[in-house]
C-alpha positions in Angstrom: 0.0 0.0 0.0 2.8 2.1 0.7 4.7 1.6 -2.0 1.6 2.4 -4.2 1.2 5.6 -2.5 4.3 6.5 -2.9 4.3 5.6 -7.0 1.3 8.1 -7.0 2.8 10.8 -5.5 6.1 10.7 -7.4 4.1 10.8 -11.0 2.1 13.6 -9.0 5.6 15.7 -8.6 6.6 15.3 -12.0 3.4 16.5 -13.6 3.9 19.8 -11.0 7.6 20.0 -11.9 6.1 20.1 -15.8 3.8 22.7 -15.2 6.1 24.9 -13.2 8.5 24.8 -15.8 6.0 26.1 -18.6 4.4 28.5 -16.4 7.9 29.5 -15.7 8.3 29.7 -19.8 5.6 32.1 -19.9 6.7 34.5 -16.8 9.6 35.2 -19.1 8.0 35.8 -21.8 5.5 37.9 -21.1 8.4 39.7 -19.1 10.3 40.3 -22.5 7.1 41.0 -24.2 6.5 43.7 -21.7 9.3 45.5 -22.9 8.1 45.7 -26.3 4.7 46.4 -25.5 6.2 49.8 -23.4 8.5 50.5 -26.1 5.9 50.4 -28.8 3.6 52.8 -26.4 6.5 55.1 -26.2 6.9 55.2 -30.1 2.7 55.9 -30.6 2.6 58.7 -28.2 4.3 62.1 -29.9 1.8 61.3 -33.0 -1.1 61.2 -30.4 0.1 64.1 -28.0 0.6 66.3 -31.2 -2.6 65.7 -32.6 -4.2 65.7 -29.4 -2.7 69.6 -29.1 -4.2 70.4 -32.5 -7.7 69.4 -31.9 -7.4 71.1 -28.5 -7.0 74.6 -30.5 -9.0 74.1 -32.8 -11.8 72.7 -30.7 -11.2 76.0 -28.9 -11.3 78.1 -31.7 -14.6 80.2 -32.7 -16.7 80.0 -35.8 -16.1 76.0 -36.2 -19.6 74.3 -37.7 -21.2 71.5 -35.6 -20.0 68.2 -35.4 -21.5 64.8 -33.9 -17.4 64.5 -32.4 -18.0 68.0 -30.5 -20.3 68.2 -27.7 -22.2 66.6 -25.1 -23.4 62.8 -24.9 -26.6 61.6 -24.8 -27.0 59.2 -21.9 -30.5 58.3 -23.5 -29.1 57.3 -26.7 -27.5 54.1 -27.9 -24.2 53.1 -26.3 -21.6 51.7 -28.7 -19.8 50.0 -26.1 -16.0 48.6 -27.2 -14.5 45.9 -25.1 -10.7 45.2 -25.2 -9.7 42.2 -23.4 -7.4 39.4 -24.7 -7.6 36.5 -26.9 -6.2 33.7 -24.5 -6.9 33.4 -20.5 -4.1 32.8 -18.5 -3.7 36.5 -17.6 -5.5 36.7 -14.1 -8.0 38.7 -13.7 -7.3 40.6 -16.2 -10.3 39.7 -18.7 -12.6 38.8 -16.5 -12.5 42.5 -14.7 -13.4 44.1 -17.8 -16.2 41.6 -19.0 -18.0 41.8 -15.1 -17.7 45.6 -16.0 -19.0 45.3 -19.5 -22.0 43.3 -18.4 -23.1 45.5 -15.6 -23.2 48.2 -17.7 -25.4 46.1 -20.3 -27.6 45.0 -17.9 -27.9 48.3 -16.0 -28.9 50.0 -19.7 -31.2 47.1 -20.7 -32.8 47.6 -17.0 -33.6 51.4 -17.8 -35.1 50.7 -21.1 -31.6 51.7 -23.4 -29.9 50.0 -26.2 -25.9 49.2 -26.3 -24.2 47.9 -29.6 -21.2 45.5 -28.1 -17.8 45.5 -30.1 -15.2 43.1 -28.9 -12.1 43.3 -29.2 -10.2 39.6 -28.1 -11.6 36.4 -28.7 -12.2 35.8 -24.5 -14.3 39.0 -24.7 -16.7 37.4 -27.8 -17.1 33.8 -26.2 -18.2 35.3 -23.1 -20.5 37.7 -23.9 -22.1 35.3 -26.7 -22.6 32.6 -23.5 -24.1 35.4 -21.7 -26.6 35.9 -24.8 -25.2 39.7 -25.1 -25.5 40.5 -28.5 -22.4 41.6 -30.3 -22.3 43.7 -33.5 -19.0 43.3 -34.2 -15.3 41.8 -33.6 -11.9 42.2 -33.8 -10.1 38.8 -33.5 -6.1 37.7 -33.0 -4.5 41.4 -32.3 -4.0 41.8 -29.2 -0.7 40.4 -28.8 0.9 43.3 -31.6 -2.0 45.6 -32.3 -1.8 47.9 -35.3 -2.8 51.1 -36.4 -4.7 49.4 -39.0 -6.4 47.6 -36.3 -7.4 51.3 -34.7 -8.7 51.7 -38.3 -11.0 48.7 -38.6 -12.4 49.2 -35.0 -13.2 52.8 -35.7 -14.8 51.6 -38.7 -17.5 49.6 -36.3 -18.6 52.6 -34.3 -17.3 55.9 -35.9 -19.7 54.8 -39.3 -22.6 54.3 -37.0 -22.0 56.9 -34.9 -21.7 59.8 -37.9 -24.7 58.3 -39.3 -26.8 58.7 -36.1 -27.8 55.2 -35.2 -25.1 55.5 -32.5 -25.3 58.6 -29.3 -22.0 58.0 -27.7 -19.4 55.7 -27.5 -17.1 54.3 -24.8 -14.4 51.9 -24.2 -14.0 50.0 -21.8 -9.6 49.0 -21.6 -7.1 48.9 -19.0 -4.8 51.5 -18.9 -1.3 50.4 -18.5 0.8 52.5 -15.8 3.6 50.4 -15.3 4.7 47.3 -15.3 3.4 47.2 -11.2 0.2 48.9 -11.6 -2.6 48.7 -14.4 -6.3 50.5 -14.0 -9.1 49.3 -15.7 -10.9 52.4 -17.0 -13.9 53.6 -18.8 -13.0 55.9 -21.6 -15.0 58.1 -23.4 -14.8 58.5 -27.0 -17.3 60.1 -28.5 -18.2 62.9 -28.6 -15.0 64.2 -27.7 -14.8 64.8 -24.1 -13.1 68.2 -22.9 -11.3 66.5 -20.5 -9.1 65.1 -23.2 -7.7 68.6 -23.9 -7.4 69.4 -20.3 -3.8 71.0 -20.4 -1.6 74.3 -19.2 -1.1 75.5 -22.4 -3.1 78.9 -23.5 -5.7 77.9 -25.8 -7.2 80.3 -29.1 -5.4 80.5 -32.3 -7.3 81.5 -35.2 -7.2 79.4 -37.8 -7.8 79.4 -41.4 -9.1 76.2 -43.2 -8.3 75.2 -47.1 -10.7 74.5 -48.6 -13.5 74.8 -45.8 -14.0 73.7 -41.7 -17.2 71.6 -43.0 -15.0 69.3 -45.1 -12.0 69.4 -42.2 -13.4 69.4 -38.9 -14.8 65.6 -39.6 -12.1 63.7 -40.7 -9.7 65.2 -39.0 -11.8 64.2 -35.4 -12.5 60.5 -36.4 -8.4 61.1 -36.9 -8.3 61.8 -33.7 -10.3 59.1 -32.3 -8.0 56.6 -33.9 -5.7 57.5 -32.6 -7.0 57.0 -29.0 -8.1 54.1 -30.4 -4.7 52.8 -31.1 -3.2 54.4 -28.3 -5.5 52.2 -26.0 -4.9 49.2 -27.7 -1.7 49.6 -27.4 -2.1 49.7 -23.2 -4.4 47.2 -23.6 -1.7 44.9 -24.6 1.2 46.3 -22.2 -1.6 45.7 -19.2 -2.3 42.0 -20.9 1.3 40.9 -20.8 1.9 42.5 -17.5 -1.1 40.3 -15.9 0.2 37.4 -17.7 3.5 38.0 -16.0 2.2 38.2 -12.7 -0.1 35.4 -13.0 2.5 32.5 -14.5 5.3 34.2 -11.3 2.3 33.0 -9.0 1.4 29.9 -10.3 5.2 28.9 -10.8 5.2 29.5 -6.9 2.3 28.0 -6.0 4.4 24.7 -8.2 7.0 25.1 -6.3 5.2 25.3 -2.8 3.1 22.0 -4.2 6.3 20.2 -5.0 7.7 20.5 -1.6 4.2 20.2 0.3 4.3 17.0 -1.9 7.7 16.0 -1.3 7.1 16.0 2.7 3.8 13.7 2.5 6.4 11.3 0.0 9.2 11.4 2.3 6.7 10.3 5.1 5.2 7.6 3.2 8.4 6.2 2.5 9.6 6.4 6.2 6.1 4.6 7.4 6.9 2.0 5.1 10.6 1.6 6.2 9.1 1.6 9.3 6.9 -1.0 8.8 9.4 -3.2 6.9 11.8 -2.8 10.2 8.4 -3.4 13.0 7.8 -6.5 10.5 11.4 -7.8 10.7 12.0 -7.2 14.4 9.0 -8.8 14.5 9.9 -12.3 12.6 13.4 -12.0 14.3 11.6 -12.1 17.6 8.7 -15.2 16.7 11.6 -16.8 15.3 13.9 -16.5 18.8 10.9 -17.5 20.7 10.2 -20.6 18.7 14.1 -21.5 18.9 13.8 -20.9 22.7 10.8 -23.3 23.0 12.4 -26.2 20.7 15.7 -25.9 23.1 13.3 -26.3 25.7 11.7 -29.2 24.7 14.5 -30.8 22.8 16.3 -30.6 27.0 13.1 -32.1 28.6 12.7 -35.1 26.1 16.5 -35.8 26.6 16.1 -35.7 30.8 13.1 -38.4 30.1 14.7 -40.7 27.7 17.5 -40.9 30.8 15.5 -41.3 33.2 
């Protein structure tokens, strides 16, 4: 029985041993890719802060004409809702916190009467919601690992058309924003119409500016510009904060491994010292019934040698 148990538990340790080892594999790298992902963010952002500080003055500028991207949101309307999580698990919580959010907000809208269109972005994201029986207009499949500005491009495509057409108030995005490689936040974002907040800055706003050939045929395109590029910008976090929680979540399972292996290792090491124990208890034992039964043939070997002389 002992010797079973202790067959189990050595095949058990292996198969721990072979996971620790791949999630080891996969702490570094996603701690490689993490580096990438940053540098890539680094690379996107003086395109986005630039164009960010020209759509601050000329949102701020007089005499523009209307424009669905300027303005306020109506809460009333339909939500196109995009949802960036990640096309594999293994990450932590880092999918599930943004579908719980995603949901609640569904349900809280569906509650009050309101409409949301659902993009996804990341194959978790579409297999969940589509279990839930949340209807999903559209997806974006296989990008997060390296998103690309073409990716922005497609996405925008989904809502922006919609949304300039008028079958779509507002958008937002639910993403995680990535801070550092310690510290992601899963945020909200709106992106449509342009919040002010965006522009929030220290810099004097109000140039005047003059548009070739006219603001109607400018204002537009160079907007849905715009929100591409925050598009792209929070795909790109998106993917930082995916790899990061991947990181994390292969560092604790390879310690959890290694705390199983040992945890293991004790409960082996004391099988195999009950069975010595019982092999030794089991030969004392023998040695001892066979002493006794040597003793009692001396014995009687002496007595039937006194009656044959007498």
């Amino acid at each position: 029985m002992a010797g079973g148990q202790e067959r189990v538990l050595k095949r058990r340790i292996k198969s721990v041993q072979s996971t620790k080892k791949i999630t080891r594999a996969m702490e570094l790298i996603a701690s490689s890719r993490i580096v990438r992902a940053m540098g890539r963010i680094a690379s996107a952002r003086p395109y986005y802060e630039r164009l960010s500080e020209i759509v601050r003055e000329i949102a701020a500028s007089s005499g523009l004409p209307k424009s669905r991207y300027l303005g306020e949101a109506d809460q009333g309307g339909v939500l196109g809702l995009v949802v960036m999580v990640a096309d594999r698990g293994l990450c932590g919580g880092y999918n599930s916190n943004a579908l719980r959010m995603a949901e609640r907000i569904i349900r809280q809208r569906e509650s009050a009467g309101r409409v949301t269109k659902v993009v996804v972005v990341g194959r978790k994201g579409e297999s969940y919601l589509r279990y839930r029986n949340i209807p999903v207009v559209g997806s974006l499949l296989h990008i997060s690992d390296k998103p690309s500005y073409e990716d922005a491009r497609k996405i925008s495509d989904l809502v922006l058309v919609p949304f300039e057409e008028g079958s779509i108030s507002f958008i937002e995005v639910i993403s995680t924003r990535f801070l550092s490689a310690g510290l992601q936040k899963l945020e909200l974002t709106k992106l449509a119409p342009i919040d002010s907040a965006t522009f929030s800055t220290d810099k004097p706003a109000g140039y005047d500016f003059e548009f070739e050939p006219s603001p109607e045929l400018i204002i537009d395109p160079l907007l849905r510009q715009f929100v591409q590029a925050r598009i792209f910008a929070l795909l790109l976090e998106a993917s930082a904060s995916e790899y990061a929680a991947r990181q994390r979540a292969m560092a604790a399972a390879t310690e959890n491994a290694e705390e199983l292996i040992k945890s293991l290792s004790r409960i082996m090491n004391r099988a195999r010292q009950d069975a010595i124990t019982t092999e030794i208890m089991e030969i004392v034992g023998g040695a001892e019934a066979l002493g006794d039964a040597l003793d009692w043939e001396s014995d009687v070997g002496v007595t039937q040698f006194r009656e044959n002389r007498n």
